[in-house]
N, CA, C and O atoms as a GROMACS GRO file, in nm:
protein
  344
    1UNK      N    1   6.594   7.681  10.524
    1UNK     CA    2   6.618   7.774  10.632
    1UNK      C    3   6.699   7.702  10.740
    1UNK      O    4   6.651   7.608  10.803
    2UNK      N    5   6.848   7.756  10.764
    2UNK     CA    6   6.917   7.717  10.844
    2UNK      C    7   6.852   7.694  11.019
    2UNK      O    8   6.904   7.588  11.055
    3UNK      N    9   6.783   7.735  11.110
    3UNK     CA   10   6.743   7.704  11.155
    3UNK      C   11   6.619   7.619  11.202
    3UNK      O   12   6.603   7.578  11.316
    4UNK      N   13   6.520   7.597  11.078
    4UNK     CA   14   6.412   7.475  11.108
    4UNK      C   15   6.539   7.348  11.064
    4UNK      O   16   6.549   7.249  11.136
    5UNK      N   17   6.607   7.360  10.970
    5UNK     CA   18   6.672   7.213  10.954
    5UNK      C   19   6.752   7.168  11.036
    5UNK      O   20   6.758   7.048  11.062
    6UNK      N   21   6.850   7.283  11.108
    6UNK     CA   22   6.913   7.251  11.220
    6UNK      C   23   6.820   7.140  11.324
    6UNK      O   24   6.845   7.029  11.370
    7UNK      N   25   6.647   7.273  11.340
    7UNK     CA   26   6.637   7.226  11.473
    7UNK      C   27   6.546   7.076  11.488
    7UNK      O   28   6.542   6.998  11.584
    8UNK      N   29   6.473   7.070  11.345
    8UNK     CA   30   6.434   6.889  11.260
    8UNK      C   31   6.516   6.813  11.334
    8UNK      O   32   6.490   6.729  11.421
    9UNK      N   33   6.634   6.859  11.284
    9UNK     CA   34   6.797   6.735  11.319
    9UNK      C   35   6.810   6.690  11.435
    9UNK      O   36   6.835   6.570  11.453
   10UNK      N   37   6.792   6.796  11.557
   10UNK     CA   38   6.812   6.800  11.683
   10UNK      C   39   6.663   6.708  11.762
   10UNK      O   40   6.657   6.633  11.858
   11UNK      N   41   6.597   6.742  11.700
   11UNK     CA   42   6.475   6.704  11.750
   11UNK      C   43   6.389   6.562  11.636
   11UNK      O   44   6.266   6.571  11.638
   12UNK      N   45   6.432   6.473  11.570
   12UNK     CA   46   6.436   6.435  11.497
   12UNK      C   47   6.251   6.330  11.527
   12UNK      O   48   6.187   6.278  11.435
   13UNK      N   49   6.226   6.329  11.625
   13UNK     CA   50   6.049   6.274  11.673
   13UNK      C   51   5.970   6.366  11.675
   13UNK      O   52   5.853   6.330  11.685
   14UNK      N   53   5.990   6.490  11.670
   14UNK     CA   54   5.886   6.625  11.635
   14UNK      C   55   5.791   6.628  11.552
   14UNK      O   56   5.788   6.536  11.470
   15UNK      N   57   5.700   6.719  11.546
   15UNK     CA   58   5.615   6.760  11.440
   15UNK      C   59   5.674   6.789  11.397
   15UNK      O   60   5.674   6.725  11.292
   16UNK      N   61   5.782   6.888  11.395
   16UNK     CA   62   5.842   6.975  11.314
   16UNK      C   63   5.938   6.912  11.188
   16UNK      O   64   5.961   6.950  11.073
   17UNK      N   65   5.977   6.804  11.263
   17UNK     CA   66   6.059   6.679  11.145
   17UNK      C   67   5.954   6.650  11.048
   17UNK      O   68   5.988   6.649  10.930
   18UNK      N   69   5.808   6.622  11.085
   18UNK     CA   70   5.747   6.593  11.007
   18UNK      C   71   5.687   6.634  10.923
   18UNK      O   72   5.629   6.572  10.834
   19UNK      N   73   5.693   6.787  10.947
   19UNK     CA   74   5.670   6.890  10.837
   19UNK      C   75   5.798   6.947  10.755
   19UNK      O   76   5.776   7.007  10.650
   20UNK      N   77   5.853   6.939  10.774
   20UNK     CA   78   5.985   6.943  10.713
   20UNK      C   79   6.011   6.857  10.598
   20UNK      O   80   6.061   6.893  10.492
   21UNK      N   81   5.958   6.697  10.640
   21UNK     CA   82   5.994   6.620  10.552
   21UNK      C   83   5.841   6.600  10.479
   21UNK      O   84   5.800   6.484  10.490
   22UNK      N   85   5.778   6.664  10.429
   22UNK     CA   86   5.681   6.662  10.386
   22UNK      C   87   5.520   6.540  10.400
   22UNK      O   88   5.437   6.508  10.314
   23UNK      N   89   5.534   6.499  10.550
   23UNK     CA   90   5.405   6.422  10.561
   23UNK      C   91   5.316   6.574  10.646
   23UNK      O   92   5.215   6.558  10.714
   24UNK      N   93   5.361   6.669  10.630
   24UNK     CA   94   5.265   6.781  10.679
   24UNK      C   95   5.265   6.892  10.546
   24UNK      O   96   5.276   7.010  10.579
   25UNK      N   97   5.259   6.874  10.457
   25UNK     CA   98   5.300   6.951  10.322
   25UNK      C   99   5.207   7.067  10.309
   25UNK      O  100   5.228   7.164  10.236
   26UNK      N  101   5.108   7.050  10.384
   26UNK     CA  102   4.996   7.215  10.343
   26UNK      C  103   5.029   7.319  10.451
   26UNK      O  104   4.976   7.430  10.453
   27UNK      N  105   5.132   7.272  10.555
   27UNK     CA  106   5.164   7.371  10.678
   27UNK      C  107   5.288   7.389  10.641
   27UNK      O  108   5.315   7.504  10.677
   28UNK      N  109   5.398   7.332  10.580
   28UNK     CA  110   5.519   7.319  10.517
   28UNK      C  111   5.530   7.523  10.486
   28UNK      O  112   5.607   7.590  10.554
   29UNK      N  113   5.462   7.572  10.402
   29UNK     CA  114   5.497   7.741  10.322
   29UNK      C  115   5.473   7.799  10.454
   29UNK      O  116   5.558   7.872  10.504
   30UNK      N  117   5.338   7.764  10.528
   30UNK     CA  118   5.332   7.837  10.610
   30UNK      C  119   5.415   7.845  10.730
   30UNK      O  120   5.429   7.957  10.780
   31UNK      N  121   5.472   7.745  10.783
   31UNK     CA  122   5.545   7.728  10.892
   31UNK      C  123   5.680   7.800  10.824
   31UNK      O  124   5.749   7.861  10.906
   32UNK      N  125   5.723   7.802  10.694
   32UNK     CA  126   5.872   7.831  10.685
   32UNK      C  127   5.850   7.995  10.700
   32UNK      O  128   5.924   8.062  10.772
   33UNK      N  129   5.723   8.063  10.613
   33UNK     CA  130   5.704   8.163  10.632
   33UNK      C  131   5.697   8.276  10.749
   33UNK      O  132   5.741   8.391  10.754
   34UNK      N  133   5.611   8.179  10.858
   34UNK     CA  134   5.579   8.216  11.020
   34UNK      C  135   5.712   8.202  11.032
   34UNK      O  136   5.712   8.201  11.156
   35UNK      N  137   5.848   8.189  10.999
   35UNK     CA  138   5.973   8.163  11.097
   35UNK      C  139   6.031   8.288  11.034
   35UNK      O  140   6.044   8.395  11.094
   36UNK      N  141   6.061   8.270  10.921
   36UNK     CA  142   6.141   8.360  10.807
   36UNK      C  143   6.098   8.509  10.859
   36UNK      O  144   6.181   8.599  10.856
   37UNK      N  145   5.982   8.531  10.902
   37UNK     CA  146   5.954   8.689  10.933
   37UNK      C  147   5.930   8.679  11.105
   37UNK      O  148   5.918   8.774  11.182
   38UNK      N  149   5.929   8.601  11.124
   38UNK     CA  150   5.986   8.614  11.330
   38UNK      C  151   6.122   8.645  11.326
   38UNK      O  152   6.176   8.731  11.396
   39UNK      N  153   6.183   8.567  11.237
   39UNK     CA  154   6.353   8.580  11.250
   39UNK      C  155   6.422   8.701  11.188
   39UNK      O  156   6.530   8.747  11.224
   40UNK      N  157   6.324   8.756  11.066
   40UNK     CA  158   6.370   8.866  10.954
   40UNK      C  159   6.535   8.945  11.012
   40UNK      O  160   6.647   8.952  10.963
   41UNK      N  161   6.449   9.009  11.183
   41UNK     CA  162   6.570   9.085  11.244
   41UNK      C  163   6.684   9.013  11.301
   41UNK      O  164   6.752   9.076  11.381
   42UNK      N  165   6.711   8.910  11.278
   42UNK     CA  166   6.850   8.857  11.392
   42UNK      C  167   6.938   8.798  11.275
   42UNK      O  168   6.887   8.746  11.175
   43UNK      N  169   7.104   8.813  11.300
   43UNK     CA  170   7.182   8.768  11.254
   43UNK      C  171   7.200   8.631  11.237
   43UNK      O  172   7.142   8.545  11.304
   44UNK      N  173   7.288   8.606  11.140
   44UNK     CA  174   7.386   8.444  11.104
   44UNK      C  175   7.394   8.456  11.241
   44UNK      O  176   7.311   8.373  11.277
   45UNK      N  177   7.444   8.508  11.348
   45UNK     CA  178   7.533   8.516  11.474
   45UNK      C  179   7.402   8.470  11.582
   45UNK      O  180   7.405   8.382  11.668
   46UNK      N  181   7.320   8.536  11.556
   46UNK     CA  182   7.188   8.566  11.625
   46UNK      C  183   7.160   8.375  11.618
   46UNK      O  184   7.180   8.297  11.711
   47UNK      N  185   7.121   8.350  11.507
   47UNK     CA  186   7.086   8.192  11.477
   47UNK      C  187   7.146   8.120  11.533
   47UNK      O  188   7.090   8.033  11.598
   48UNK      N  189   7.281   8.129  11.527
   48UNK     CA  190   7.389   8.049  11.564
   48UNK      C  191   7.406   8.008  11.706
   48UNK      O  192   7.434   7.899  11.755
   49UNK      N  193   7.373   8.172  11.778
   49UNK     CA  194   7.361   8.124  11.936
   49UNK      C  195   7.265   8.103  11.957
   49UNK      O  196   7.250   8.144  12.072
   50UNK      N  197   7.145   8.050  11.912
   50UNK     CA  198   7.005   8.005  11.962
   50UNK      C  199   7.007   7.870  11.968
   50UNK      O  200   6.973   7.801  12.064
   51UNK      N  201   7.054   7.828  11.848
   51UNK     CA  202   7.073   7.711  11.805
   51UNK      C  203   7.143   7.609  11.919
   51UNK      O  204   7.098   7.516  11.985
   52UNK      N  205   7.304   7.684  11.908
   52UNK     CA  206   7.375   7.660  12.083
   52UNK      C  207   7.306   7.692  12.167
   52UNK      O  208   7.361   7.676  12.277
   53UNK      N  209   7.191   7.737  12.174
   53UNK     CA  210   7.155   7.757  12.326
   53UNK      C  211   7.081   7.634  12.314
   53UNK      O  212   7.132   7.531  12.359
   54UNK      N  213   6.949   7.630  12.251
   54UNK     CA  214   6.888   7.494  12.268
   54UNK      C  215   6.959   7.371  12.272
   54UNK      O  216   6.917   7.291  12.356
   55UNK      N  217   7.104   7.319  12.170
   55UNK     CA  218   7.150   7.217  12.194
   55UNK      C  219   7.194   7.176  12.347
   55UNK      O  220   7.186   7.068  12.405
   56UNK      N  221   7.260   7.351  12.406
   56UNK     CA  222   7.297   7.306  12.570
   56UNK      C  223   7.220   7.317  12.671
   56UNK      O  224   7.260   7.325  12.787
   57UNK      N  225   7.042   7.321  12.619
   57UNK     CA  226   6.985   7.308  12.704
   57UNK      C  227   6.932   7.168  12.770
   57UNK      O  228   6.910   7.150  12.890
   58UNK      N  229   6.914   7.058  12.649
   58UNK     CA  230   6.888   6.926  12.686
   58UNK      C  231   6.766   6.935  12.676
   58UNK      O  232   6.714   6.860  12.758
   59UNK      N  233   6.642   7.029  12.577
   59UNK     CA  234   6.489   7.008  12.583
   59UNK      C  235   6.507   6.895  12.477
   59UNK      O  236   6.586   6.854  12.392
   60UNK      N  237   6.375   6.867  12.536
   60UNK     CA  238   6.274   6.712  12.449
   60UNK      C  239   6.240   6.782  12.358
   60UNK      O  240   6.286   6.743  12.251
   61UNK      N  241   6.162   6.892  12.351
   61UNK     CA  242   6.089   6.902  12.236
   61UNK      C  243   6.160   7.047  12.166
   61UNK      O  244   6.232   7.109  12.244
   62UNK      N  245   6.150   7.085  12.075
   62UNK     CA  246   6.204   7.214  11.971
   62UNK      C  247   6.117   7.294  12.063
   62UNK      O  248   6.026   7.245  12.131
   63UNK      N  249   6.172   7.489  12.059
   63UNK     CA  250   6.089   7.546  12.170
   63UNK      C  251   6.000   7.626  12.017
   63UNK      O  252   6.016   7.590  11.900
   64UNK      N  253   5.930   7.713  12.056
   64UNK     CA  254   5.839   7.729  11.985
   64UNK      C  255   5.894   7.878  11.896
   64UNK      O  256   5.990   7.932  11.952
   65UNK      N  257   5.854   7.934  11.792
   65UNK     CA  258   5.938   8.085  11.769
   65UNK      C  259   5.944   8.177  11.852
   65UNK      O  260   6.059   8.213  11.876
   66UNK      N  261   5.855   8.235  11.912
   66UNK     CA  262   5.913   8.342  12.022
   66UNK      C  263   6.009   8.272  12.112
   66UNK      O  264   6.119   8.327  12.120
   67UNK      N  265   5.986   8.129  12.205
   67UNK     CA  266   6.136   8.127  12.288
   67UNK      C  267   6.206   8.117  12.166
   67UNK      O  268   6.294   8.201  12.183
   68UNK      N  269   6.221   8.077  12.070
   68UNK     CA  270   6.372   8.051  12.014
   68UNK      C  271   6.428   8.187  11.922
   68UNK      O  272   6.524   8.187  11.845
   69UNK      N  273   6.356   8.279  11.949
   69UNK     CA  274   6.418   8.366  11.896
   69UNK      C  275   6.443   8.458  12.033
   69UNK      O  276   6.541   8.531  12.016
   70UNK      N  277   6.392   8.473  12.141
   70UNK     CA  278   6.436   8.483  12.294
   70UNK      C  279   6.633   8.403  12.316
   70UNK      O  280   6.737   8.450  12.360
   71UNK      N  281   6.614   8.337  12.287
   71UNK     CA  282   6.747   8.214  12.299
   71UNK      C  283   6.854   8.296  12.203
   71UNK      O  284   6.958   8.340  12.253
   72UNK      N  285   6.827   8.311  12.080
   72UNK     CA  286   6.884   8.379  12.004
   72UNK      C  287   6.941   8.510  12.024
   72UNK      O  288   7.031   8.548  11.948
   73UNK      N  289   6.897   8.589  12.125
   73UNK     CA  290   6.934   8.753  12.109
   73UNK      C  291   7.058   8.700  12.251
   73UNK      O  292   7.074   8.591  12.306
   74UNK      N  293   7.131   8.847  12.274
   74UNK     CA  294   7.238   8.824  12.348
   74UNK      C  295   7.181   8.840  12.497
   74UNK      O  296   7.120   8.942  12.529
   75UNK      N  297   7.203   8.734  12.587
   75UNK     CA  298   7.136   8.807  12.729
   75UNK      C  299   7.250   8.851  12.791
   75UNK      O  300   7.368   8.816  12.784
   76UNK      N  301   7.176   8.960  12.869
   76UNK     CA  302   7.190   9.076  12.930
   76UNK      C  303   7.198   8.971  13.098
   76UNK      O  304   7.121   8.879  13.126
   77UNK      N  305   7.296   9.014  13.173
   77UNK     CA  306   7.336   8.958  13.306
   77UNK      C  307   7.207   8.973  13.403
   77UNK      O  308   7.125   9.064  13.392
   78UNK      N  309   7.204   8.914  13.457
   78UNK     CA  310   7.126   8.928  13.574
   78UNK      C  311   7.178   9.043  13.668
   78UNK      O  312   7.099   9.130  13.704
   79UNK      N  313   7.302   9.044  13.707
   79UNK     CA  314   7.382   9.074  13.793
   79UNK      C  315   7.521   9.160  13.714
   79UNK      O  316   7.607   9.108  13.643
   80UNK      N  317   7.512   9.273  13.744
   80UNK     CA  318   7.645   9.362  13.668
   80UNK      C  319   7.740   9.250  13.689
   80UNK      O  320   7.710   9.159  13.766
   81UNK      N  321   7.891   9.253  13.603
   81UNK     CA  322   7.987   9.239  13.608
   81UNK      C  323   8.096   9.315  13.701
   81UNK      O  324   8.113   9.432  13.665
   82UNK      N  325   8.162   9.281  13.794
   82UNK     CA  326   8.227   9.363  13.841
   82UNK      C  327   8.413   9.356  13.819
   82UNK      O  328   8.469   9.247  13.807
   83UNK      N  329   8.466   9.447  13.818
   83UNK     CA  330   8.636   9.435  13.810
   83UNK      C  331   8.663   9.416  13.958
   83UNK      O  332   8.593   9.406  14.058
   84UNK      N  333   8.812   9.414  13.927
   84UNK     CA  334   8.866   9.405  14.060
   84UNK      C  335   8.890   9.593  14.067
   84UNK      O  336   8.927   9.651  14.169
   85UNK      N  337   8.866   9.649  13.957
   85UNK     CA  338   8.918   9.827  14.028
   85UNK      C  339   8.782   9.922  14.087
   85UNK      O  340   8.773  10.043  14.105
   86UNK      N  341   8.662   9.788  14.112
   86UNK     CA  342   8.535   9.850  14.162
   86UNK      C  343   8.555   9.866  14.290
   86UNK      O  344   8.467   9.916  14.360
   0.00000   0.00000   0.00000
């Protein structure tokens, strides 16, 4: 799954490295599973900017599935956009 290996990589002192690389092997199905159906609804595109989001955030640790699938969807402005013909 393109995003736990990405985020292993990024975070390479994690638990998550360590289940990945099998010294956590009985949480290994379950953890890929718990991701695979948090993520079911979001795009290649969706992944892609989560992924960029966490790299340009500078966290220590991988965020957990709900923020990182939060990170993933497109945000919405705080503040409308305005033209110059407003």
């Amino acid at each position: 799954m393109l995003a736990l290996t990405s985020l292993s990589e990024m975070f390479s002192h994690s638990d998550l490295r360590k289940k990945l690389d099998g010294t956590h092997e009985s949480g290994f199905a379950s953890l890929v599973n718990t991701w695979a159906l948090g993520m079911a609804d979001l795009t290649r595109e969706d992944v892609e900017r989560g992924l960029q989001s966490v790299l340009n955030s500078g966290m220590e640790f991988e965020p957990s599935l709900p923020a990182f699938v939060k990170r993933c969807k497109p945000q919405a402005h705080a503040y409308p956009c305005r033209t110059l013909a407003d």
